[in-house]
C-alpha positions in Angstrom: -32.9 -42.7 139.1 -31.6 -39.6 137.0 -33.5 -37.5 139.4 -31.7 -39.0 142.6 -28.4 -38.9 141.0 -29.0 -35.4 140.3 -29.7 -34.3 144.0 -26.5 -35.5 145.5 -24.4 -33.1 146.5 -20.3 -32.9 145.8 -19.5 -34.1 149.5 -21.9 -36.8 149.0 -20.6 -37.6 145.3 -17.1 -37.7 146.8 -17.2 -41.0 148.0 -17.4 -43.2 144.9 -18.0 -46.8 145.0 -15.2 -48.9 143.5 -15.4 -52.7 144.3 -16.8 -51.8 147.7 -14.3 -49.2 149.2 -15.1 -45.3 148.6 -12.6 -44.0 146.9 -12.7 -39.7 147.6 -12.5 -37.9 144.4 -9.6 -35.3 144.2 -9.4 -31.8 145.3 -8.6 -29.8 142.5 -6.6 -26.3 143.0 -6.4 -23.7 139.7 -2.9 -22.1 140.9 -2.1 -18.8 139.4 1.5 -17.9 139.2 3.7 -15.9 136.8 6.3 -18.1 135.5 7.2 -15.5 132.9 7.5 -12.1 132.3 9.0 -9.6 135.0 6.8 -10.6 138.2 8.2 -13.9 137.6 11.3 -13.5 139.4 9.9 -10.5 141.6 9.2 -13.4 143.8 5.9 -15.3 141.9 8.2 -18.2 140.5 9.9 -18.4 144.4 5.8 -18.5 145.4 4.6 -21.2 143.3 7.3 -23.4 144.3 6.2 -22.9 148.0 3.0 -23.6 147.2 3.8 -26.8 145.1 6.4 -27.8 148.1 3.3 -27.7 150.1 1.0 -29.8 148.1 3.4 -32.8 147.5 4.1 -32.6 151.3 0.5 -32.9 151.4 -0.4 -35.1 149.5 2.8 -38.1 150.6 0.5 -37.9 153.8 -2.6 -39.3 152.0 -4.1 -36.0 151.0 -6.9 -33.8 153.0 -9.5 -36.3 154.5 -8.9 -38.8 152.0 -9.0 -36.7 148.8 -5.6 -36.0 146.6 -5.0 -32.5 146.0 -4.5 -31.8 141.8 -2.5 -29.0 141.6 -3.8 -27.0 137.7 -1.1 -24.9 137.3 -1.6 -21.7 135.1 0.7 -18.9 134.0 -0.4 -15.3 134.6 2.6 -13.9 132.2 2.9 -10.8 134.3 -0.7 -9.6 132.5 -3.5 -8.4 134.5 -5.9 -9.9 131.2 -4.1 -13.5 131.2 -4.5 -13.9 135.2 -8.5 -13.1 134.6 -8.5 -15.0 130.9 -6.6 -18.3 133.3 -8.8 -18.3 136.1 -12.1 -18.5 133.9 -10.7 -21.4 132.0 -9.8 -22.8 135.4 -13.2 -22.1 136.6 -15.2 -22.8 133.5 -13.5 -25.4 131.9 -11.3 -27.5 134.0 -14.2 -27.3 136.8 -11.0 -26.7 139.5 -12.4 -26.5 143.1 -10.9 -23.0 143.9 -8.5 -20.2 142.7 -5.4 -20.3 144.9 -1.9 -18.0 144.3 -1.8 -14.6 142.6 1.4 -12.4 143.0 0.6 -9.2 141.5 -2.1 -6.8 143.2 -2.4 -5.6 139.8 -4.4 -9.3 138.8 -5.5 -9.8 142.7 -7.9 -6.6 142.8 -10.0 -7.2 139.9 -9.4 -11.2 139.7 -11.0 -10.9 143.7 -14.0 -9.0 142.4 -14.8 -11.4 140.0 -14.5 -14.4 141.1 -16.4 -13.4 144.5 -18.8 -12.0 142.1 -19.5 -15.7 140.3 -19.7 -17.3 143.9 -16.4 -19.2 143.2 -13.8 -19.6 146.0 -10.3 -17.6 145.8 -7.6 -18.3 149.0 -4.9 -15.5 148.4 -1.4 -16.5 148.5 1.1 -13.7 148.0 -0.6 -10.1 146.6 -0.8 -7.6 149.2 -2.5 -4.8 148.3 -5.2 -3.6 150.9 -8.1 -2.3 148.4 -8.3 -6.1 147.6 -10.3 -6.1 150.1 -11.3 -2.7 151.9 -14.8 -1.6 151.8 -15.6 -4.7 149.4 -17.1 -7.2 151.8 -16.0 -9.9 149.6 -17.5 -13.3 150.9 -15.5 -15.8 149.1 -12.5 -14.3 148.9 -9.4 -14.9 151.8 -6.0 -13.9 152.4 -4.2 -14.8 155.7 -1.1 -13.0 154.4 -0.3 -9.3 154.6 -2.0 -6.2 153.5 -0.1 -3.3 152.0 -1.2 -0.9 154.7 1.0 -2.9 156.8 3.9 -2.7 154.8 3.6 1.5 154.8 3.2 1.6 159.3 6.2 -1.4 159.4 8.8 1.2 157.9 7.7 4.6 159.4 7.6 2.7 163.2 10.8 1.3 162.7 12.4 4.6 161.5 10.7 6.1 164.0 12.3 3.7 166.6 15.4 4.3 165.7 15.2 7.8 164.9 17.3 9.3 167.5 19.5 6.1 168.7 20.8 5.6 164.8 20.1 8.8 163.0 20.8 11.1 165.6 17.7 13.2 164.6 14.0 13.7 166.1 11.8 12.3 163.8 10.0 15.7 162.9 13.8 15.9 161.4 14.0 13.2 159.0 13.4 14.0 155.4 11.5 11.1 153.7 11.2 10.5 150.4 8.7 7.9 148.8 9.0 6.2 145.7 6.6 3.8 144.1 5.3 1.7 141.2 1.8 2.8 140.2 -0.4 -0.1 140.6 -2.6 -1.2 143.4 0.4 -2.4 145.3 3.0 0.6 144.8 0.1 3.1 145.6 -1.3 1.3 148.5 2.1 0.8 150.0 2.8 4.2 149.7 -0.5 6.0 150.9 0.6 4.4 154.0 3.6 5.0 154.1 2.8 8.5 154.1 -0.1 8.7 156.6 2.3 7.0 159.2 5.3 9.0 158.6 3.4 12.2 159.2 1.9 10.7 162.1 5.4 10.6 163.4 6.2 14.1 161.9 8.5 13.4 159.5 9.1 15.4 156.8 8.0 14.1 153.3 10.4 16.1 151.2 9.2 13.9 147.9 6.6 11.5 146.9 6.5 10.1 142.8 4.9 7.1 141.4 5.9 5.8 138.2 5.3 3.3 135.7 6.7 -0.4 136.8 7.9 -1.2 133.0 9.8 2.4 132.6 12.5 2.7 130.9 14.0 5.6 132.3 14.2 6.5 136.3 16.7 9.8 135.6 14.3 12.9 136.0 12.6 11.3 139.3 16.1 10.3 140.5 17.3 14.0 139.3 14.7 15.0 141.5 15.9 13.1 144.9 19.0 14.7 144.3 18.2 18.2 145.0 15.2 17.0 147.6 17.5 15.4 149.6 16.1 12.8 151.7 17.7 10.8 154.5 15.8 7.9 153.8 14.3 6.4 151.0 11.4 4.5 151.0 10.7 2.6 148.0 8.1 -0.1 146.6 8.6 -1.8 142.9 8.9 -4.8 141.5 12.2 -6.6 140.1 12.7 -4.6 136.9 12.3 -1.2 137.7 14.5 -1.7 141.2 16.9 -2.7 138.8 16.8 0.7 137.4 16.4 3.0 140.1 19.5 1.8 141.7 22.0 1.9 138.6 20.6 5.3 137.8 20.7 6.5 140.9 24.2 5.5 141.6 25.3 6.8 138.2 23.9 10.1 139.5 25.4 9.9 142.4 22.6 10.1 144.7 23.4 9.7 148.4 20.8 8.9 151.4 21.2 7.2 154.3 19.2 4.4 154.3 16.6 2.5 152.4 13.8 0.4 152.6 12.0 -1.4 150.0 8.6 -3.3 151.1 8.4 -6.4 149.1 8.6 -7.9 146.1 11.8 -6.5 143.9 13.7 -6.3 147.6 13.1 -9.4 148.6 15.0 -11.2 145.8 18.1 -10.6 147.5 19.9 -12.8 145.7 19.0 -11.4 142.0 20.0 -7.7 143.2 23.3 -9.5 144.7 24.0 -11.0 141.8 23.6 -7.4 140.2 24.8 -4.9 142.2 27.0 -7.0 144.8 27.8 -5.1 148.2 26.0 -1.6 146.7 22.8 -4.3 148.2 24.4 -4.9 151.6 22.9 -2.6 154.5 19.3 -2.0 152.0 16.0 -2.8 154.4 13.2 -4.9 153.4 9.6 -4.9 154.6 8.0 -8.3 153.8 6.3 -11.2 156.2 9.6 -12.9 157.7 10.8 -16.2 155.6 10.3 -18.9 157.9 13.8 -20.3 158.3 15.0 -16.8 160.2 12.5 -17.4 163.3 13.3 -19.0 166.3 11.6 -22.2 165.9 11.2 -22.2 169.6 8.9 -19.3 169.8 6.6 -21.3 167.6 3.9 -24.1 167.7 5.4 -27.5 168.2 6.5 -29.3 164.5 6.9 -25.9 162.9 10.2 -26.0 162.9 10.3 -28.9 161.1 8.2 -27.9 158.7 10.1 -25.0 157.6 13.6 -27.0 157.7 11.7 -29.1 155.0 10.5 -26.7 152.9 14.0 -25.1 152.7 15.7 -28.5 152.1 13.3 -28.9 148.9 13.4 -25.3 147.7 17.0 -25.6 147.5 17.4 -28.6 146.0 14.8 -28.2 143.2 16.3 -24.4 142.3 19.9 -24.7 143.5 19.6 -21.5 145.1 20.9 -20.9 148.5 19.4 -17.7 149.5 15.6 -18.7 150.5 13.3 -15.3 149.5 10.0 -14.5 151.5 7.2 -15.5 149.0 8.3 -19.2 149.0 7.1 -19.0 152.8 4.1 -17.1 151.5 3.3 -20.0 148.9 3.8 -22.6 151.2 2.7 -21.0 154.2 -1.1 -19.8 152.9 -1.5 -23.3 151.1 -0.4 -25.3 154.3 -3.1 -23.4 156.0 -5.9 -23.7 153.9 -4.8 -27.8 153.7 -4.5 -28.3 156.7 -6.6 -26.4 158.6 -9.9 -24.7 156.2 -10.6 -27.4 153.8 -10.4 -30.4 156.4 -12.9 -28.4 158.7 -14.9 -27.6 155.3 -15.0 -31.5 154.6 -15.7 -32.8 158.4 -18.1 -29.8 159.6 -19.6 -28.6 156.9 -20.3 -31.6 154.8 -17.7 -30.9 151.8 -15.9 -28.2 149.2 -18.3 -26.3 147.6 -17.3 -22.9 147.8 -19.7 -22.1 150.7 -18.6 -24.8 153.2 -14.9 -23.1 152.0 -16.5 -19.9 153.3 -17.6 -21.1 156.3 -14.8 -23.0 157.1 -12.4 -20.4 156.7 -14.5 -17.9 159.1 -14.1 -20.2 161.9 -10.4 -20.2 161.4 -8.8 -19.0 164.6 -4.6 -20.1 165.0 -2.6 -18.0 167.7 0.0 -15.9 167.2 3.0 -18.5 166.6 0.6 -21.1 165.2 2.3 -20.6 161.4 5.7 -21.0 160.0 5.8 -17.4 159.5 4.7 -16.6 163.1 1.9 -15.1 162.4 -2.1 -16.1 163.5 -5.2 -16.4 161.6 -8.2 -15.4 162.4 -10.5 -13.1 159.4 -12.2 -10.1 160.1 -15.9 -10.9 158.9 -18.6 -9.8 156.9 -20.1 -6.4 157.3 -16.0 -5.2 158.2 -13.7 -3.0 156.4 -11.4 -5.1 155.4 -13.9 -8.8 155.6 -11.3 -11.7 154.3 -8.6 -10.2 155.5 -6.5 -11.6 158.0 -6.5 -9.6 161.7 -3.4 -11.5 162.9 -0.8 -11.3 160.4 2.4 -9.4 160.9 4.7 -7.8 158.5 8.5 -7.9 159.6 11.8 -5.5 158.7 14.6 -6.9 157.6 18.1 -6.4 156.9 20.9 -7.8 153.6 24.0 -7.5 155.8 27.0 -9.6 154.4 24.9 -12.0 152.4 22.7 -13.1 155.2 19.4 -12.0 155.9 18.5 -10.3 159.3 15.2 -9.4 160.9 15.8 -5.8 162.6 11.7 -4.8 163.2 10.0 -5.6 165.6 12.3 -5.8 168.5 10.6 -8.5 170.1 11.3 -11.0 167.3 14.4 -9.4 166.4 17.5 -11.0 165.2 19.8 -8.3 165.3 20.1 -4.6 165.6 19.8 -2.4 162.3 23.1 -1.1 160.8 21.9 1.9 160.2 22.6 5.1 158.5 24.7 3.8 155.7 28.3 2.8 156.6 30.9 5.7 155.5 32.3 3.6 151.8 29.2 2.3 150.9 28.5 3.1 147.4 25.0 5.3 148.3 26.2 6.4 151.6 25.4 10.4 152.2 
């Protein structure tokens, strides 16, 4: 008998017998968020809540095939050691079915080695960086968001779109300057940013990194001054954006346009609060936040979808501006709910993390098939970048008068860049 019992798989074990009807046993998800420290409102906190918008929405329709999804929710405290330290208690000692979530590329790029390495099952949520994956052939390891290379082309092709309409200037003529935090994300962001700038011919008249908890932006800001660039392009988290901007304006330093990618620059509404209009006309290079598509343009229902997820994320946080990573939390865990684990139940005979692996490689939704517009479909294994999604897009946008507008690409457009800096504006050159 022991033997028997110990030969049945988890798909078979899932139906227990309770007075004659199988009841399924829950799916249990180890969430990794930072509700503290300074990547919590960089966007992590607006990311959980997606994701846990997501799971409830889930699970008042009777779960995934039966099973109720547990949400285990763990904080990552803005520490690279605590997201690794979580996710093996998760793992080890709360036996959790997968790793979901992860903001920082920082935790992502080592957390993705080592969970792939134990054979456990991680579904990305909201980290970008591309060496999470590239040249890694990770097996167990997924992301159907974006990847930072895209972040770096997204800004150099729409400056170089509007090079000569807006600027008035050839490319070759613009002066680029790039700024960036120094982890995987901020250098990953910014290596591409440069190679696709110079593939354009623009000028890179300044490159720095710098440390995301500095104290003190002056000398690198002393030394955009005399480089003089007509466009900055920046990546950093919520912190150090902070800085760089009152330093910079107490320095006086005058450009005529910049764009952030992510994270810091997508919490509108926390650099509002901070720097009021000095924010309006800044760019942003993120995945679009659902509720700024045309629903039209999209699968049937998605529209829907995102008006719900809107309605709850405003009512649970009171906020009325609606950042980027809560699509990216609810978007990535709608997908893997609804679409990799049922397949991974039905097809491949339950949730173990290689039915999850082989669920997720047959993945394949067209271009308008998610809230966020983008498809899914992974490149496989053997492939540079194998777990990274081939279909996902990466979208500029634009803080003009308190509302949100996506300028890049055209054909998804909103409305046309205001673009250089309007003559008054605090950082106008």
């Amino acid at each position: 008998m022991h033997r028997v019992i110990a030969k049945l798989s988890l798909s078979a074990f899932a139906g227990l017998l309770l007075g004659g009807a199988a009841i399924a046993q829950d799916f249990k998800i180890g969430n990794i968020y930072d509700q503290t420290g300074p990547f919590a409102a960089g966007g992590s906190k607006a990311a959980s809540i997606g994701a846990k918008i997501a799971i409830d929405m889930i699970n008042e329709r009777g779960g995934v095939e039966g099973h109720k999804i547990i949400a285990i929710n763990a904080d990552a405290q803005s520490k690279v050691d605590v997201a690794i330290n979580e996710a093996e208690r998760l793992l080890n000692e709360q036996k959790v079915d997968l790793i979901m979530g992860v903001y920082s590329s920082a935790q992502c790029v080592p957390l993705a080695a080592k969970v792939d390495a134990a054979k456990k099952f991680f579904w990305v949520n909201v980290c970008v960086s591309s060496a999470v994956f590239k040249n890694k052939n990770l097996q167990y390891v997924f992301r159907a968001n974006i990847h930072s290379d895209q972040y770096g082309e997204a800004s150099c092709s729409f400056i170089n779109e509007w090079a000569k309409s807006k600027f008035g200037k050839d490319p070759k003529d613009l002066k680029i300057a790039i700024i960036y935090e120094d982890g995987p994300y901020g250098v990953g962001v910014a290596q591409a940013n440069e190679a696709r700038c110079k593939e354009f011919g623009m000028q890179i008249v300044h490159k720095e990194s710098y440390s995301a908890t500095a104290s003190d932006l002056s000398a690198m800001v002393s030394k955009l001054r005399r480089a003089q660039p007509d466009i900055i392009l920046h990546t950093g988290y919520n912190p150090d954006i902070t800085l760089f901007l009152r330093q910079a304006k107490e320095a006086g330093l005058k450009f005529q346009a910049l764009i952030g990618h992510g994270a810091g620059y997508s919490q509108i509404d926390k650099l509002y609060e901070t720097f009021k209009d000095d924010v309006n006309y800044l760019l942003d290079v993120d995945p679009v936040p659902a509720q700024l598509l045309d629903a039209k343009k999209l699968a049937p229902g998605l529209g829907d979808l995102t008006a719900e997820m809107v309605k709850r994320y405003k009512a649970e946080t009171g906020a009325n501006e609606v950042p980027p990573h809560t699509s990216m939390g609810f978007n990535q865990t709608w997908i893997f709910l609804t679409d990799v684990l049922p397949r991974a139940i039905k097809k491949y005979g339950g949730y173990d993390p290689e039915a999850l692996r082989k669920a997720a490689l047959d993945t394949d939704i067209p271009i308008g098939g998610t809230i966020q517009g983008y498809g899914v479909k992974f490149f496989p294994p053997g492939t540079p970048m194998a777990g990274q999604n081939e279909r996902s897009i990466a979208v500029v946008m634009q803080f003009v008068d308190g509302k949100t507008k996506v300028v890049w690409p055209s054909a998804i457009s909103t409305a046309e860049p205001i673009v250089p800096l309007p003559k008054g504006h605090a950082y106008a050159k």
